[in-house]
N, C-alpha and C positions, 0 to 999 in steps of 0.2 A: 438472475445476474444481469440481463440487459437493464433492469432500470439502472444500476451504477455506472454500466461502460457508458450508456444515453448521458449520467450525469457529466463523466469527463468529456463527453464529447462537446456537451456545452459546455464546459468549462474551457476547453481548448476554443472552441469558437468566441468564446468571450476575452481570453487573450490576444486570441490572431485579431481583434475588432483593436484593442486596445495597442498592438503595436502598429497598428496603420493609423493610429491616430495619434502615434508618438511619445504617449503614456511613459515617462520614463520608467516605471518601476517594472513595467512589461516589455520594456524593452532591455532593460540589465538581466532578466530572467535568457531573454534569449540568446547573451552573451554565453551562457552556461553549456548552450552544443556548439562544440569544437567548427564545425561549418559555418556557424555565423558569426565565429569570436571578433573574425579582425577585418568584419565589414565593418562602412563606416554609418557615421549616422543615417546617410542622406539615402543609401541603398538598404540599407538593413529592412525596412516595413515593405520594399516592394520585394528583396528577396526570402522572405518569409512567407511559409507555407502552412497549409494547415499541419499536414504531417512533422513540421516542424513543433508546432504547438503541443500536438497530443505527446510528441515523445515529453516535452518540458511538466506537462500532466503527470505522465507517468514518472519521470525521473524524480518528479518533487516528493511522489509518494512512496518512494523508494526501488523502483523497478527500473531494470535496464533500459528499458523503453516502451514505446507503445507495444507493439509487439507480447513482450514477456507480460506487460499489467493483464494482456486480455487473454491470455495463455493462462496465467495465474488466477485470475480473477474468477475462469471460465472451469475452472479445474482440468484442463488439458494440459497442462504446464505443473508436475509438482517436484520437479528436478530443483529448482530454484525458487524459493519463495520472496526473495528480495527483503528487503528494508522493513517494510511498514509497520509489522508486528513488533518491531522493538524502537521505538521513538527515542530520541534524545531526552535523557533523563532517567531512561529507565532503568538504567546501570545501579539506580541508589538503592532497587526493589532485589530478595531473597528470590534468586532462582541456580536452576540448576542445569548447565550445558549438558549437552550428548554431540558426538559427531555419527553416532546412530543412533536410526530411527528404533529400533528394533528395543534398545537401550535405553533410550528416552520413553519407551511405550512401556514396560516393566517400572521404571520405577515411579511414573503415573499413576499405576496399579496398585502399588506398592504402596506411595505414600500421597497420594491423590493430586489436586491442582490442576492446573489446563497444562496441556501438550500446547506447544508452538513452535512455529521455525522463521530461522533467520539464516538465507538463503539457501545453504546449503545444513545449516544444524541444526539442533531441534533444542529446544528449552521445556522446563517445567517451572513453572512462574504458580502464586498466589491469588485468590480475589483481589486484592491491593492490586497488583500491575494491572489486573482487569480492569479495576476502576480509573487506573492509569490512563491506560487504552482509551478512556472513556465510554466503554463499554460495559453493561450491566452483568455481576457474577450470577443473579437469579436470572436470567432471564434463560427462558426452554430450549431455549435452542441451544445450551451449553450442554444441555445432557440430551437433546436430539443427533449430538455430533461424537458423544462420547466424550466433548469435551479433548477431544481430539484433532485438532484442526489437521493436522499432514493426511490423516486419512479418517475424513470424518463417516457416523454410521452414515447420514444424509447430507447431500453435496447442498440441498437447498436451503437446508440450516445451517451454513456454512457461508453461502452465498447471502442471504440475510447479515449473518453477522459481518460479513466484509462489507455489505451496502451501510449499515450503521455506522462501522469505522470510518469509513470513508466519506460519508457525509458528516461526520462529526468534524474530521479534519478539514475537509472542506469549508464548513460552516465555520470554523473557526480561524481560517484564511492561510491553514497551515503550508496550500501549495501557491 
């Protein structure tokens, strides 16, 4: 899992680069934490921080902030899974809410598809939203985890497939 937090952490260092350099579209981003809304132009790239950057990281990927991405990321955090599992758009794909886990994991069983959550709920979703996701449904590590992402069998097949997700959306300029 450190190679994806290392990704945002470059990621965050390459926005903090880019609003000291006035970059407009890195700087509308930083408009989005309440701290820096109603600085003006002229102070805004000197009163920004890194830690301001990594939360804008983390908020773009769906997490409350730095904090909760690397709680979550790390699997010490599975109180709240935040956003990222479920992308805009994804509302068009067959799945199926639970507001329990316990609920959500029977009828997984039951009628098979991947377990996921969305902060506090858990979803059962299709290959389709997997390839959604941009994520691959063959790939091993879906049944190294039981295909259970809230409580996978192996955290490091789990950690894999959030590095994938996450440099996909990366790669694809989502944050």
């Amino acid at each position: 899992m450190a190679g994806v937090i290392s990704d945002l952490k470059t990621q965050a260092r390459i926005l903090h680069r880019q609003i000291e350099q006035g970059e407009s579209h890195a700087v509308a981003r930083t408009r989005r934490l309440p701290e820096l809304r109603d600085r003006d132009a002229f102070e805004l790239p000197a009163s920004v921080k890194r830690r301001h950057c990594l939360a804008i990281v983390a908020r773009d990927l769906g997490f409350q902030g730095w904090p909760h991405a690397v709680g979550v990321l790390s699997g010490t955090d599975s109180t709240d899974f935040g956003t990222l599992l479920y992308p805009d758009g994804a509302d068009a794909h067959w799945n199926i809410w639970s507001a329990s886990y316990a609920e959500a994991r029977s009828i997984r069983e039951h009628h098979g598809g991947y377990l996921l959550a969305y902060r506090r709920h858990f979803f059962i979703v299709d290959r389709y939203f997997i390839e959604t996701l941009g994520l691959l449904p063959e790939d091993p590590d879906w049944e190294l985890i039981g295909r259970d992402w809230v409580k996978p069998r192996q955290m490091d097949a789990r950690a894999r497939l959030y590095g994938a997700l996450i440099r996909r959306r990366l790669s694809a300029g989502l944050t």
